[in-house]
C-alpha positions as CSV (number, residue, x, y, z in Angstrom):
1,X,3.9,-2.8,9.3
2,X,3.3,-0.8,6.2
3,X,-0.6,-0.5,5.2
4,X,-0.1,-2.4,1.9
5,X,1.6,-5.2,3.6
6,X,-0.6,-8.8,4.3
7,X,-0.1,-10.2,7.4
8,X,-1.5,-13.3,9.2
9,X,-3.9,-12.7,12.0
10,X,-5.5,-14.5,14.8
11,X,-7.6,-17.7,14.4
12,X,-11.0,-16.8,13.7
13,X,-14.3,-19.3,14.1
14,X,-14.5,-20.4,10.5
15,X,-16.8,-17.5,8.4
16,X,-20.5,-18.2,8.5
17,X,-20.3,-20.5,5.1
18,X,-17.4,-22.4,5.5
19,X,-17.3,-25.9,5.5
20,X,-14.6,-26.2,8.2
21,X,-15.5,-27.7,12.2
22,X,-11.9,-26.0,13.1
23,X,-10.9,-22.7,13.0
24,X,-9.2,-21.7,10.0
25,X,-6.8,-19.0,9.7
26,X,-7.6,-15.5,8.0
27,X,-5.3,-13.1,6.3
28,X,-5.8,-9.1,7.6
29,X,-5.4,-6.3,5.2
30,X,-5.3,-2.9,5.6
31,X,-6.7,-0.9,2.6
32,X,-4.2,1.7,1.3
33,X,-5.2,5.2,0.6
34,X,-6.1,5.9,-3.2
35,X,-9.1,6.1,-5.0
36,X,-11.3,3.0,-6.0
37,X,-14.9,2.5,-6.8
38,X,-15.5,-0.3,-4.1
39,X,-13.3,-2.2,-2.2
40,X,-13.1,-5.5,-4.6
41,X,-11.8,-3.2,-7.1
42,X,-9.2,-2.3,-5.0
43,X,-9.0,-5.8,-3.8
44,X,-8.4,-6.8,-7.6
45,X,-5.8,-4.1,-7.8
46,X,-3.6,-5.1,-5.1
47,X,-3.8,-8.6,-6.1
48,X,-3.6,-9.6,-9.3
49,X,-2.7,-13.0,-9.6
50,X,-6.0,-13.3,-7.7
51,X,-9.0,-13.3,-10.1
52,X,-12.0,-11.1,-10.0
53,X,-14.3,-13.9,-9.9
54,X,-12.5,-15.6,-7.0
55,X,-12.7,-12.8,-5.2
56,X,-16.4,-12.5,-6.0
57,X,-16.9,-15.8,-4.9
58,X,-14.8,-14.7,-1.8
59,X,-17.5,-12.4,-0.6
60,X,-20.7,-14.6,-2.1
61,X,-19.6,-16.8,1.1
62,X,-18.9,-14.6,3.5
63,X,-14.9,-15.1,3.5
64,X,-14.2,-11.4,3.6
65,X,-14.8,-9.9,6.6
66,X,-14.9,-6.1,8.7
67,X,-13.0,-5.4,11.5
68,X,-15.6,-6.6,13.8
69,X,-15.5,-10.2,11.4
70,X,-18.8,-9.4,10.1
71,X,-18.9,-10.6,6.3
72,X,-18.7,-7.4,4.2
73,X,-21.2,-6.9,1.0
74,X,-19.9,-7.2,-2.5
75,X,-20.3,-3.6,-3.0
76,X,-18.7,-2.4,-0.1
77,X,-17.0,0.6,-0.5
78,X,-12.7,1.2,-0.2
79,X,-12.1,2.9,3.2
80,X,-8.8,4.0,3.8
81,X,-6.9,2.7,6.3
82,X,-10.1,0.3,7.3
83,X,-8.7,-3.1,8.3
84,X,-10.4,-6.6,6.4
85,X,-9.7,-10.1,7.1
86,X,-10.3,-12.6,4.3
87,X,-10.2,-16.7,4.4
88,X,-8.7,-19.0,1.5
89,X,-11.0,-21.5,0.8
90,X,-9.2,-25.2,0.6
């Protein structure tokens, strides 16, 4: 699978703010090499027809998450290669 490619991943437990008693399904990405000043920029790059502010509001509720599913800061930097799971909100 190539890094800029979304896939599906395993059910997680539904991220610490969701409103969910089920688990819910989370997208994985892997960030792509390149330069950007934090990881929602690159986020906001790589997907356009997402807005900033949803995106924002995203990691406000703890629906983007590490590798270890621990919810990442809104200033988190772009790593490379680092692998992020984020939850739609219905």
């Amino acid at each position: 699978m190539s890094p800029h490619t979304r896939s599906a991943s395993p059910k997680f437990p539904p991220a610490p703010s969701a409103s969910h008693s089920v688990a819910i399904k989370a997208s994985t990405w892997v960030q792509p090499q390149g330069y950007w000043p934090c990881l929602l920029a690159s986020l906001c790059h790589h997907f356009p027809a997402i807005s900033p502010a949803v995106w924002r509001s995203r990691f406000e509720r703890n629906l983007v998450l590490d590798a270890h599913q621990q919810p990442l800061p809104l200033d988190a930097p772009h790593q490379p290669g680092a692998r992020i799971h984020y939850f739609r909100p219905c």
